[in-house]
C-alpha angles and dihedrals in degrees: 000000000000092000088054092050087050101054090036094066091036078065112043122078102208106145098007092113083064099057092036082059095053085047094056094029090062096044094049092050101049086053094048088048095050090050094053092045093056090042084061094053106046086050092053082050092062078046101063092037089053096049087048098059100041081059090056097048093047076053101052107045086051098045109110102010134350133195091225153059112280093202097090136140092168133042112304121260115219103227101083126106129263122263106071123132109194107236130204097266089047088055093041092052086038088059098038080049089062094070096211095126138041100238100180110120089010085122118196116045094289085204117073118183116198128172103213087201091224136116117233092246093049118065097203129026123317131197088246094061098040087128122037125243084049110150104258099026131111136273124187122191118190119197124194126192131184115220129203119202113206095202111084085204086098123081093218109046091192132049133177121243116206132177131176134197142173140199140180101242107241109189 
C-alpha cells in the first residue's frame, strides 16, 4: 500500500506548474535586478563625464583672465572686475555646485585640476605655457565617483567612476 502511494505521487503532476513558476519567477528576476543595476550605473557614468567636462569648460573659459568673480558655488554673474584666474578649489566647488552627483561618502576630493602646462600641438611642455591659466593652454579636470551597486549578485559592490576631459583654455 505504501509502495503504491508512493508511486502514485512520483507520478502525478498536480502543483508542478507552481514550482516551475518559482523556478522561472527567481530567475527572471535575478536577471531583471542585475539589468537595471548595471543601467544605474552606466547612467551615473554619463554623469560623471558630463560633470567633467562641464569643469573644464568652466576652466577653460576663466584661465588667463575672466570678467567675473572665481569664488563661485553657484553660476557666475557677469558684473565683477578683470583680473581674476579660476583655481583648483574654484573649479572643484564649480563642478559640487552642479548637483549631478551625490557626493556624500565619497571620501578624498573626488575632483582633481591640473594645468598640464602644454599646448595641443606640443606634447611636453612648451615656453608659451611656462605658468599655468595661460590663453591657449590646457586644462584637464578628473572626476571619481564611487558607485554602489544594490544587487549582491556582483563580486565588487563598489566600483570607481572616473571621467577626464580636457580643454584649451580661451579667455
Amino acid at each position: 500500500m505504501k509502495m503504491a502511494r508512493l508511486k502514485r505521487i512520483l507520478v502525478e503532476e498536480h502543483g508542478s506548474e507552481m514550482v516551475e513558476f518559482g523556478l522561472s519567477a527567481l530567475l527572471l528576476m535575478t536577471i531583471l535586478m542585475g539589468i537595471l543595476d548595471v543601467t544605474r550605473a552606466m547612467y551615473a557614468y554619463n554623469m560623471v563625464s558630463h560633470t567633467a567636462q562641464s569643469g573644464a569648460r568652466y576652466a577653460m573659459l576663466r584661465g588667463a583672465d575672466w570678467a567675473s568673480s572665481c569664488n563661485t558655488s553657484a553660476p557666475p554673474s557677469f558684473t565683477m572686475s578683470y583680473g581674476c584666474k579660476a583655481s583648483a578649489t574654484d573649479v572643484q566647488n564649480y563642478v559640487k555646485s552642479l548637483g549631478m552627483v551625490n557626493w556624500s561618502n565619497q571620501g578624498t576630493t573626488p575632483v582633481t585640476v591640473t594645468w598640464p602646462q602644454t599646448t595641443p600641438d606640443c606634447t611636453s611642455s612648451c615656453s608659451a605655457c611656462s605658468t599655468s591659466n595661460n590663453k591657449g593652454c590646457m586644462v584637464k579636470v578628473n572626476v571619481q565617483y564611487k558607485f554602489k551597486f544594490a544587487t549582491v549578485f556582483f563580486k565588487q559592490t563598489t566600483v570607481t567612476l572616473s571621467s577626464t576631459a580636457q580643454q584649451v583654455i580661451q579667455q
